[in-house]
N, C-alpha and C positions, 0 to 999 in steps of 0.2 A: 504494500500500500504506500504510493510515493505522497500522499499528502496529509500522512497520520505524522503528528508531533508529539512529546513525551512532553508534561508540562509540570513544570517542578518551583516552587516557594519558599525559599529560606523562612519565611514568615507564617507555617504554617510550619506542624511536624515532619518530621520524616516519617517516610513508610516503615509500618513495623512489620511487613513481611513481605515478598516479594511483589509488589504491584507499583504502577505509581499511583501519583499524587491526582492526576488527571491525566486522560486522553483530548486530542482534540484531531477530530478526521472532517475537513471540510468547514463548515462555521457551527459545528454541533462541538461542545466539551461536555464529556461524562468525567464529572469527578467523583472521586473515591470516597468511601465513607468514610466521616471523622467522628473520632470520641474525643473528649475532653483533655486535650494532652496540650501543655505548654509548647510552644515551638522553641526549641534553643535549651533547654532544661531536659524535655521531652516526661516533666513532672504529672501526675493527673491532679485534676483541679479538683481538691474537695469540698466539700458542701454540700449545698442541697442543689435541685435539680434546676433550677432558674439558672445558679453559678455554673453549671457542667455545659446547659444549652445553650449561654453566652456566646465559651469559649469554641462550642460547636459550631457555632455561626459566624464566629470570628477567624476560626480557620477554614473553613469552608470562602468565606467572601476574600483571604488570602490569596488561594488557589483561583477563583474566578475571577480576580485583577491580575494575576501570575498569566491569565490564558486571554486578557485582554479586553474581558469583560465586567459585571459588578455581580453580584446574586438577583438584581432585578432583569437579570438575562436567565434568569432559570424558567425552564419549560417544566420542571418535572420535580419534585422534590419525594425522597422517601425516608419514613422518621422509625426508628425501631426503638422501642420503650420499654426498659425489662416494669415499668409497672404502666399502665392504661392511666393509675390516678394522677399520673402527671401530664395530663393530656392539655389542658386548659394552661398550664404554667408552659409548657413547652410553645403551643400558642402563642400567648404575649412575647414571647422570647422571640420568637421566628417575623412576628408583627414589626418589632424595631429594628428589625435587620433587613426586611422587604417592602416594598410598596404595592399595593393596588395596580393593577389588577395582578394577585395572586399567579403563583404558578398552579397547574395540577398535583396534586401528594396524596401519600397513601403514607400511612401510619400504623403499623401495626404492634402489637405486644410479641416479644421475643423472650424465650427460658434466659438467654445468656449474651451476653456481647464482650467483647477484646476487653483483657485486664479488668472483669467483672464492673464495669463503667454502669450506667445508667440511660444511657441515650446515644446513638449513631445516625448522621444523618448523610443521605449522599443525593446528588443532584447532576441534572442534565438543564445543560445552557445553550442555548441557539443563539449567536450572535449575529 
């Protein structure tokens, strides 16, 4: 594929296993899901869920200016929850990070996600 780019953010974390940080084939970026990990520390953020899905949204909007664009280029957003009751907090959290109109998302509850975290969120951007 001659017009796939590997797209990479000091200001987000490294990959903690073999993937990157995002793809970008064409003017679509599929970025990788992120948990709550410092970038440059690669610390997890403790607290409560508000604190974890800041940081989620803050490296995530890393990567989507690393590839050219903002998070209000997201077509597609996917939220994995190890609890549902943080449904509503994770919401407001995702609110100050996006504008109107909304991308499409799908959110669902997960048994477990990377270094037992609380929330993963990963997105598709059409620039």
């Amino acid at each position: 594929m001659t017009n796939r780019a590997i797209i990479s953010s000091p200001d987000a974390p490294a990959a903690i296993g073999p993937y990157s940080q995002a793809v970008k084939v064409g003017n679509t970026v599929w970025l990788s899901g992120q948990i709550p990990l410092v970038p440059g520390t690669m610390e997890l953020v403790t607290g409560d869920i508000r604190a974890q899905a800041q940081q989620v949204f803050s490296n995530l909007a890393a990567v989507a200016e690393a590839a050219g664009g903002t998070l209000n280029s997201a077509v597609k957003i996917n939220i994995s929850l190890t609890d549902m009751g943080d449904f509503a907090t994770v919401n407001e959290v995702m609110a100050e990070f996006l504008q109107a109109p909304f991308p499409a998302r799908a959110c669902v509850q997960v048994a477990g996600l990377p270094k037992g975290v609380a929330i993963e969120v990963e997105a598709i951007l059409a620039l």
